[in-house]
Kinemage of the C-alpha trace (Angstrom):
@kinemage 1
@onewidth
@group {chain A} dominant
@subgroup {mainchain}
@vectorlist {calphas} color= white
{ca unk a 1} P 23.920 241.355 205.976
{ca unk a 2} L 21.779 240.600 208.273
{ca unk a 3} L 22.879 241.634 212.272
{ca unk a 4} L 25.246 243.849 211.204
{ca unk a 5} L 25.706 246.971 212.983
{ca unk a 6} L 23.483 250.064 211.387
{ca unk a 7} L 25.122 253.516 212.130
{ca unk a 8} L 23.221 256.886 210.991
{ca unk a 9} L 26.066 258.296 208.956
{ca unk a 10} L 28.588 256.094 206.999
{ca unk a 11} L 30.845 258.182 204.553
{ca unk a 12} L 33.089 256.733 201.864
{ca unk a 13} L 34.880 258.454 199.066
{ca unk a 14} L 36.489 257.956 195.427
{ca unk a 15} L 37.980 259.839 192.484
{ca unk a 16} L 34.867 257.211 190.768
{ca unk a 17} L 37.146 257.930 187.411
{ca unk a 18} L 35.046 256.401 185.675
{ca unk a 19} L 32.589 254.901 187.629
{ca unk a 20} L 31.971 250.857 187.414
{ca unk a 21} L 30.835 247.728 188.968
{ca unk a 22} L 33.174 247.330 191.779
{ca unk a 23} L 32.361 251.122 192.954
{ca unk a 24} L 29.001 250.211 192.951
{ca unk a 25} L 29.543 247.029 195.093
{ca unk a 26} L 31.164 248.851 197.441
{ca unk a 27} L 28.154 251.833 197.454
{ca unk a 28} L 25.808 249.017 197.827
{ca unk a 29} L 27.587 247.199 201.275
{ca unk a 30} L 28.150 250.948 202.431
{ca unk a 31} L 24.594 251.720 202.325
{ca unk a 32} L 23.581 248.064 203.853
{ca unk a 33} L 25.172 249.626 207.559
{ca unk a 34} L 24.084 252.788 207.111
{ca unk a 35} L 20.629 254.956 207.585
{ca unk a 36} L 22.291 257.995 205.990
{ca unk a 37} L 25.364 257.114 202.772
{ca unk a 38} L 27.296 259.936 201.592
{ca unk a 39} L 29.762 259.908 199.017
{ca unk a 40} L 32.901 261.998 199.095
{ca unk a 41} L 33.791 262.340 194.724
{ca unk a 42} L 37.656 263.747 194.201
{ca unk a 43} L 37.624 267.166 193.112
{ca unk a 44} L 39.528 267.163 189.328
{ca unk a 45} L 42.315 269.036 191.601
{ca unk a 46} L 42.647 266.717 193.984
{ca unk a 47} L 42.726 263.939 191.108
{ca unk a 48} L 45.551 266.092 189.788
{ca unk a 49} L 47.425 266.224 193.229
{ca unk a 50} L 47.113 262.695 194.328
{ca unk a 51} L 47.678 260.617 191.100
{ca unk a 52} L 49.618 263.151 188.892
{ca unk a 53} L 47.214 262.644 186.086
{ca unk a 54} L 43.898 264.635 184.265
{ca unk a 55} L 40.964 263.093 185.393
{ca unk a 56} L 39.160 260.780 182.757
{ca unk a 57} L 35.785 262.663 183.748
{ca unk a 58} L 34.940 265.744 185.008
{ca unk a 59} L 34.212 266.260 188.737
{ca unk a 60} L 30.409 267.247 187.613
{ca unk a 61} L 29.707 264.335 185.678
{ca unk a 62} L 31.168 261.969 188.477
{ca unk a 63} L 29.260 263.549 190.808
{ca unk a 64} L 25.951 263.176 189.152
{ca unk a 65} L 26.003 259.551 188.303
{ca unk a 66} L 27.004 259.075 192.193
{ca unk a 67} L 23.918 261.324 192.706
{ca unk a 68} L 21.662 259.058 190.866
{ca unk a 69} L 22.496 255.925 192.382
{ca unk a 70} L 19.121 254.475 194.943
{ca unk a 71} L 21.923 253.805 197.748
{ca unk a 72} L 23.699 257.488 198.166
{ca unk a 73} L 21.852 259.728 199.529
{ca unk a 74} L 23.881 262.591 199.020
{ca unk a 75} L 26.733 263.312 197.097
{ca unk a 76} L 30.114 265.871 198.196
{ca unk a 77} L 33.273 266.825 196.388
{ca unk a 78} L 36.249 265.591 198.228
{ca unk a 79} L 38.252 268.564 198.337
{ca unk a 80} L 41.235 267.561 200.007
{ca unk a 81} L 42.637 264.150 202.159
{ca unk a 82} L 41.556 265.259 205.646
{ca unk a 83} L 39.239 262.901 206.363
{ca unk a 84} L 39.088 264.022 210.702
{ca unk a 85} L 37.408 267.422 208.906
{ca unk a 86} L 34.811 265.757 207.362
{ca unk a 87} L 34.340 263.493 209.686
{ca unk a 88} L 33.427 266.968 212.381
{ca unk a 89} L 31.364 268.769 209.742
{ca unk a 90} L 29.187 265.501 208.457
{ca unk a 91} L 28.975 264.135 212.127
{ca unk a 92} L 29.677 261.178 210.415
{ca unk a 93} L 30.096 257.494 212.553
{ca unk a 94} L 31.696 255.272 210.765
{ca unk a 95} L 34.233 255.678 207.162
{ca unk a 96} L 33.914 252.807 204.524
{ca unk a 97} L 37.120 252.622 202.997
{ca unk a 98} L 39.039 249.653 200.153
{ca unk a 99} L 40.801 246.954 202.260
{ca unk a 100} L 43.630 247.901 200.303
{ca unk a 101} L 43.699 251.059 203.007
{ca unk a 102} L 44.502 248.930 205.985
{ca unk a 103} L 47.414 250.058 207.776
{ca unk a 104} L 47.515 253.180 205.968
{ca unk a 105} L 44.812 255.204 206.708
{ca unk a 106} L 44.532 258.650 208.215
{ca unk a 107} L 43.435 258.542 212.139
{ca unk a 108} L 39.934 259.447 212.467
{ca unk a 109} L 37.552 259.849 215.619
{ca unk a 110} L 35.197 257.523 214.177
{ca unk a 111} L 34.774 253.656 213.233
{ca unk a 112} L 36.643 252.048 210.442
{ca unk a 113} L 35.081 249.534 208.269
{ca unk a 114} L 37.008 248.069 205.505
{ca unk a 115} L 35.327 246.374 202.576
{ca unk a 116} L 37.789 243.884 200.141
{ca unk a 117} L 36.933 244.916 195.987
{ca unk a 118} L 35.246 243.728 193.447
{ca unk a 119} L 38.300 241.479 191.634
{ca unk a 120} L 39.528 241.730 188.346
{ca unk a 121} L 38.011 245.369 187.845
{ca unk a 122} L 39.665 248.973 188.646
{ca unk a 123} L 39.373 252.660 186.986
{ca unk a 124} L 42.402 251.983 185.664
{ca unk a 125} L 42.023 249.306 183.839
{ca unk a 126} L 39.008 250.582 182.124
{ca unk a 127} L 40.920 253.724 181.155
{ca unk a 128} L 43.601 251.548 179.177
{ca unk a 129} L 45.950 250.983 182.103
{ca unk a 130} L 48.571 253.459 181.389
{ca unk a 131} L 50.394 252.554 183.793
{ca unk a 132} L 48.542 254.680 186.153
{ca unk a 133} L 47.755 253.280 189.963
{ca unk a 134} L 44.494 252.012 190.368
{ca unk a 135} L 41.912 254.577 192.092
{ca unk a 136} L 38.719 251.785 192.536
């Protein structure tokens, strides 16, 4: 990715329930454009708010395989959808967020950049689709 734009604090978030290949794609293209990459991970309430289901994992053990990943370098809970807050408290530049957001993502102060997924792979197909909505 070579002449891309670097910024010092790209943020992106995910419920990561359970964590696979196309989350890590998108980790690895965050970190590419940034100097700093920290991951919002759904708290299991927010999970529970937002897709009207249990979580598959518990916010702990989502959080600590995002942890140990080379590209993050630091891991939050997401504890609700107001992404301007974090934004002010992270003093973060720019948001990496699914392409499947365009259009219908919250207004924030800072740059959006919108990566396409990994195809043919989503949480929710690796939890049995259920019929749930996918939460890549």
């Amino acid at each position: 990715m070579s002449g891309a734009r670097k910024f010092a604090v790209v943020y992106t978030t995910g419920a990561f329930d359970p964590f696979h290949f196309g989350h890590l794609n998108i980790l690895r293209r965050a970190r590419e454009i940034a100097d700093t990459l920290i991951v919002g991970v759904s708290t299991d309430e927010l999970i529970r708010q937002a897709k009207g289901r249990e979580p598959f994992m518990p916010l702990e053990q989502r959080m600590a395989i995002i942890a140990e990943l080379r590209c993050v370098d630091r891991v939050v809970a997401q504890i609700d959808k107001n992404k301007q807050r974090v934004v002010d408290e992270l003093k973060v530049d720019a948001i990496v967020v699914g392409s499947d957001w365009r259009g219908r993502y919250p207004p924030v102060s800072c740059e959006l950049i919108y990566f396409d997924y990994t195809d043919g792979i989503s949480s929710s197909l690796l939890r049995g689709a259920r019929g749930e909505s996918h939460d890549r």
